[in-house]
BASEKOL-358258 format. One record per residue: x, y, z of N, C-alpha, C, O, CB in turn; residue number from 1; residue in one letter. Coordinates in pm, 1 decimal, always signed. Glycine has a CB too. Layout:
((X,Y,Z),(X,Y,Z),(X,Y,Z),(X,Y,Z),(X,Y,Z),NUM,"a")
...
REM end
This chain:
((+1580.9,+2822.1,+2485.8),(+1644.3,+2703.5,+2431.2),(+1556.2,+2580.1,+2452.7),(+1550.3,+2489.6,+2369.5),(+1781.9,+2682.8,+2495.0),1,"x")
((+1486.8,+2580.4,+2570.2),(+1378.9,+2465.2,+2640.8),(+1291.7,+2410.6,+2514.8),(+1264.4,+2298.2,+2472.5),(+1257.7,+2544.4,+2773.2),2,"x")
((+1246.6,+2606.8,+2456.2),(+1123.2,+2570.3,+2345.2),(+1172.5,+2520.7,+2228.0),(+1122.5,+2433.7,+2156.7),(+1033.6,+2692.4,+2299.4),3,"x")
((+1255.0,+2570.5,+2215.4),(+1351.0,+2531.7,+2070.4),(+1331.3,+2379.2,+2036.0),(+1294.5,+2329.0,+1929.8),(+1537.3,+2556.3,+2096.5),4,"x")
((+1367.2,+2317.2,+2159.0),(+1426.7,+2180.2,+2161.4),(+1260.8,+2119.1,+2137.4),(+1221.6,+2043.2,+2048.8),(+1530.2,+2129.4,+2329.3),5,"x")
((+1179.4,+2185.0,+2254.8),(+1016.7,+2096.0,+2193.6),(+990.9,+2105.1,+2076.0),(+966.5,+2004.9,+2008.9),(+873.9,+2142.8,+2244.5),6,"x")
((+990.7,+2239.1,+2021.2),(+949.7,+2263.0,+1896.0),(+1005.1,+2139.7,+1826.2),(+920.6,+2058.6,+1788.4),(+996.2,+2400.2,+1840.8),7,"x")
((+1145.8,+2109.3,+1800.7),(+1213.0,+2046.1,+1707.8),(+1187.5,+1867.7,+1710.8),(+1217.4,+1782.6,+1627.0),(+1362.5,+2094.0,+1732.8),8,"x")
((+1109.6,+1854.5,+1865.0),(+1088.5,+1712.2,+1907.9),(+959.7,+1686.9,+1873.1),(+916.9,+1573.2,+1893.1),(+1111.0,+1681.5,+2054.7),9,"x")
((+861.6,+1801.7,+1806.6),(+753.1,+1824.7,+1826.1),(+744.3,+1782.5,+1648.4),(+671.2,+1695.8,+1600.4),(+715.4,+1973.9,+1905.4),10,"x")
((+828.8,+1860.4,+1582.4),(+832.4,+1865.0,+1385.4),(+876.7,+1735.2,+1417.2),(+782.6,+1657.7,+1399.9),(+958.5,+1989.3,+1260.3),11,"x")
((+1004.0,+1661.5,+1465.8),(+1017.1,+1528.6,+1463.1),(+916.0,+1394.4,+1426.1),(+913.2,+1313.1,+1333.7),(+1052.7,+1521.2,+1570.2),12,"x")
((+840.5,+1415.4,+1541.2),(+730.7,+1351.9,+1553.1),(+604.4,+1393.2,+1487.1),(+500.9,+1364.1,+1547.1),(+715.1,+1344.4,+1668.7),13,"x")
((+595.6,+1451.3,+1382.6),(+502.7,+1530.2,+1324.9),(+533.7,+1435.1,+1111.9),(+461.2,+1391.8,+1022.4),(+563.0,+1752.2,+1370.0),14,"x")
((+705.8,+1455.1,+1141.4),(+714.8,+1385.0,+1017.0),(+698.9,+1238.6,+1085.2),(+632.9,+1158.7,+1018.8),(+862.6,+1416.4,+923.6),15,"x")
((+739.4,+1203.1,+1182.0),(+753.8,+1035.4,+1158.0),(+586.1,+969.6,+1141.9),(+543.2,+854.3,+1139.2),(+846.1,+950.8,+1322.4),16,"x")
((+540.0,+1063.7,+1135.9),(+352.9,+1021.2,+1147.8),(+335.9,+1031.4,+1038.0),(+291.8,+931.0,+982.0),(+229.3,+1112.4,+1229.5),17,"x")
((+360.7,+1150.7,+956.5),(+301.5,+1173.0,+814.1),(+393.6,+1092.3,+741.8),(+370.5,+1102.8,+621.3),(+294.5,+1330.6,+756.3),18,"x")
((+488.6,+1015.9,+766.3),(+558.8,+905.2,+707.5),(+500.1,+799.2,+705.6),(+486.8,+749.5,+593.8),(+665.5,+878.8,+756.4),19,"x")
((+448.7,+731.4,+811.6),(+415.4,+621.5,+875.2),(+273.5,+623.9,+771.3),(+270.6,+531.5,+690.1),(+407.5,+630.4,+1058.9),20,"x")
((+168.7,+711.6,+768.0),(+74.9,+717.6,+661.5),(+82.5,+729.3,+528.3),(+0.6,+683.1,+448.9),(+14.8,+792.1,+679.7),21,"x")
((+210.3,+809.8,+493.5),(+236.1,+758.3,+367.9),(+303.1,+621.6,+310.0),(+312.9,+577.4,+195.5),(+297.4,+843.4,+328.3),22,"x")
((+331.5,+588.8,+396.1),(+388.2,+427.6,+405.1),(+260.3,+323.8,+403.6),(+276.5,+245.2,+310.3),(+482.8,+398.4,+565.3),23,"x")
((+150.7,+299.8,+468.6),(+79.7,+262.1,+480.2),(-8.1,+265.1,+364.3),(-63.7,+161.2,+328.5),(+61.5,+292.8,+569.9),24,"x")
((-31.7,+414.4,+280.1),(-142.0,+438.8,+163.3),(-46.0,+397.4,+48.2),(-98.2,+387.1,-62.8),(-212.0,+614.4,+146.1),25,"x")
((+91.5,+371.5,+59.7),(+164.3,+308.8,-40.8),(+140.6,+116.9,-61.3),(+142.1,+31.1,-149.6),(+323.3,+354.4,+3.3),26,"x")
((+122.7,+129.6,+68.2),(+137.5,-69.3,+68.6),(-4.9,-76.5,+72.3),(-18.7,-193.8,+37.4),(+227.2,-177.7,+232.6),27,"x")
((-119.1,-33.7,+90.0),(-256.1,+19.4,+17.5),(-253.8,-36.4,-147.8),(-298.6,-133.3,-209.1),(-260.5,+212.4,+21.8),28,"x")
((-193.4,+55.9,-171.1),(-200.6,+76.1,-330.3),(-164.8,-21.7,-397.5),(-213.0,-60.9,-503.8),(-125.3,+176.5,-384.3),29,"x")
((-13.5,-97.6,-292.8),(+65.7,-202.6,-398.5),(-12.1,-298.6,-369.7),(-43.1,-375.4,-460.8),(+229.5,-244.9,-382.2),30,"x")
((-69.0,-322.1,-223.9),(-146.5,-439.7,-234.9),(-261.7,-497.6,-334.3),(-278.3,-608.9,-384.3),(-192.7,-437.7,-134.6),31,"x")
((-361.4,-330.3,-344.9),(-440.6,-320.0,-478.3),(-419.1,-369.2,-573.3),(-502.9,-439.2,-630.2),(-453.4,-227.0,-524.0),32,"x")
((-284.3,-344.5,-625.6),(-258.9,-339.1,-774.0),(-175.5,-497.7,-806.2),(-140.7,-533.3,-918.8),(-151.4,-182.8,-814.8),33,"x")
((-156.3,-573.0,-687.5),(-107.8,-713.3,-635.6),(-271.2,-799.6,-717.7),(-297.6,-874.5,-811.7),(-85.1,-720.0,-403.9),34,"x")
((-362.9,-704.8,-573.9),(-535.9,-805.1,-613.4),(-567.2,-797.7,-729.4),(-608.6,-898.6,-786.5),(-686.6,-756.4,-547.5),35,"x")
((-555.9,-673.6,-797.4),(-618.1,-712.2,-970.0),(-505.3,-834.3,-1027.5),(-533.6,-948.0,-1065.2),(-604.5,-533.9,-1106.6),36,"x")
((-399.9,-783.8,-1021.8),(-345.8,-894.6,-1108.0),(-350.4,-1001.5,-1070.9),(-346.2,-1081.6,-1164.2),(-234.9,-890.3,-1140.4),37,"x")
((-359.7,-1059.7,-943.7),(-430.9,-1194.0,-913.6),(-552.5,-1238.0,-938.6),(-577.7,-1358.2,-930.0),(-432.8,-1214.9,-806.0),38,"x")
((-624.4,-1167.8,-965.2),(-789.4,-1178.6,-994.0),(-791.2,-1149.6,-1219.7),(-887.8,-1166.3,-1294.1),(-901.3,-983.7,-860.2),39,"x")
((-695.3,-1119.9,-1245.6),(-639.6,-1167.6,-1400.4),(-585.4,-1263.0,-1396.7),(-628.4,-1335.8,-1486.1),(-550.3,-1093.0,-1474.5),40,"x")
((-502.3,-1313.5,-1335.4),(-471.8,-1454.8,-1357.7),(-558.1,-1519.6,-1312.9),(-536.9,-1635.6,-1348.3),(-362.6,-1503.2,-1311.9),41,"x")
((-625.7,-1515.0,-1267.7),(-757.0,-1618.6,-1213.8),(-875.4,-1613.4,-1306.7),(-970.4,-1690.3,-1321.3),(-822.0,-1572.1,-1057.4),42,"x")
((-842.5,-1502.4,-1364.1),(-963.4,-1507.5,-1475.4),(-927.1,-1556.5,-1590.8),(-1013.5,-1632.1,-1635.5),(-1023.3,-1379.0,-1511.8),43,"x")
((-822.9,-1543.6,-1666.6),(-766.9,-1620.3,-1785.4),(-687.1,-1758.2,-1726.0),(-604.6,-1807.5,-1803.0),(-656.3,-1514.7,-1875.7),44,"x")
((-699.4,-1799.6,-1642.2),(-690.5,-1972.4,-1620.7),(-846.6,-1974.0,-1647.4),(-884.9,-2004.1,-1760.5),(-628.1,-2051.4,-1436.7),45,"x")
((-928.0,-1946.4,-1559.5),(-1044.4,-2001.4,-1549.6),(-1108.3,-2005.9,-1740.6),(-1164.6,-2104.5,-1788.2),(-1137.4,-1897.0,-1423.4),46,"x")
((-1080.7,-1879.7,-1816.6),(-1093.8,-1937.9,-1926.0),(-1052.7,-2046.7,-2011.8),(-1116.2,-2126.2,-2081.1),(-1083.1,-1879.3,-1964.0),47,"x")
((-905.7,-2025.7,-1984.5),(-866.0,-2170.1,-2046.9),(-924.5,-2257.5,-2027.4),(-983.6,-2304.0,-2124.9),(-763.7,-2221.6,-2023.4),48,"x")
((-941.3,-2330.9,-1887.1),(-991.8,-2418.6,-1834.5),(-1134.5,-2453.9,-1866.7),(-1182.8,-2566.6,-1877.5),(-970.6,-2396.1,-1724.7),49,"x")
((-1197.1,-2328.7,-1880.8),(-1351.9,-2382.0,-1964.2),(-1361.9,-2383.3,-2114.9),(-1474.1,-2415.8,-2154.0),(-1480.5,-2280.4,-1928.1),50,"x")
((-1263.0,-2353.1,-2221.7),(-1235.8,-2393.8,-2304.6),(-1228.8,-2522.2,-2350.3),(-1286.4,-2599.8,-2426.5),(-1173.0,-2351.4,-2308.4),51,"x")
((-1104.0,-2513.1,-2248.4),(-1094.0,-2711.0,-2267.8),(-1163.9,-2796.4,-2237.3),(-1149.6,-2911.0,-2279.9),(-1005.8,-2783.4,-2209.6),52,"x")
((-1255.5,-2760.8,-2157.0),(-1372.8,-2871.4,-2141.3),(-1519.3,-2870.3,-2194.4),(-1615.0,-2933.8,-2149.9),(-1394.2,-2885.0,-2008.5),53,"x")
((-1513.4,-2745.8,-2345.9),(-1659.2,-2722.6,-2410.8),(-1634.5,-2787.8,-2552.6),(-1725.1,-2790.7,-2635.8),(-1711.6,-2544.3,-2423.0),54,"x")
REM end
């Protein structure tokens, strides 16, 4: 019963890790996909903006 219980404390802690990394390569990704679209809006202001002053 002793092992049972490690075993099961053992898978416990086995998902809360492979969670914790998939959590992490998710807010990875969204952050990514945050920077391009900030770096598009920064690029079509910056056109406008040199438009209007050629």
């Amino acid at each position: 019963m002793k092992t049972f219980g490690v075993v099961i404390l053992g898978l416990i802690a086995l998902a809360v890790i492979v969670v914790l990394i998939v959590v992490e390569i998710i807010e990875l990704a969204v952050g990514a996909v945050l920077l391009l679209i900030a770096l598009g809006i920064v690029w079509w202001l910056w056109r406008k903006v040199k438009r209007r002053f050629e």
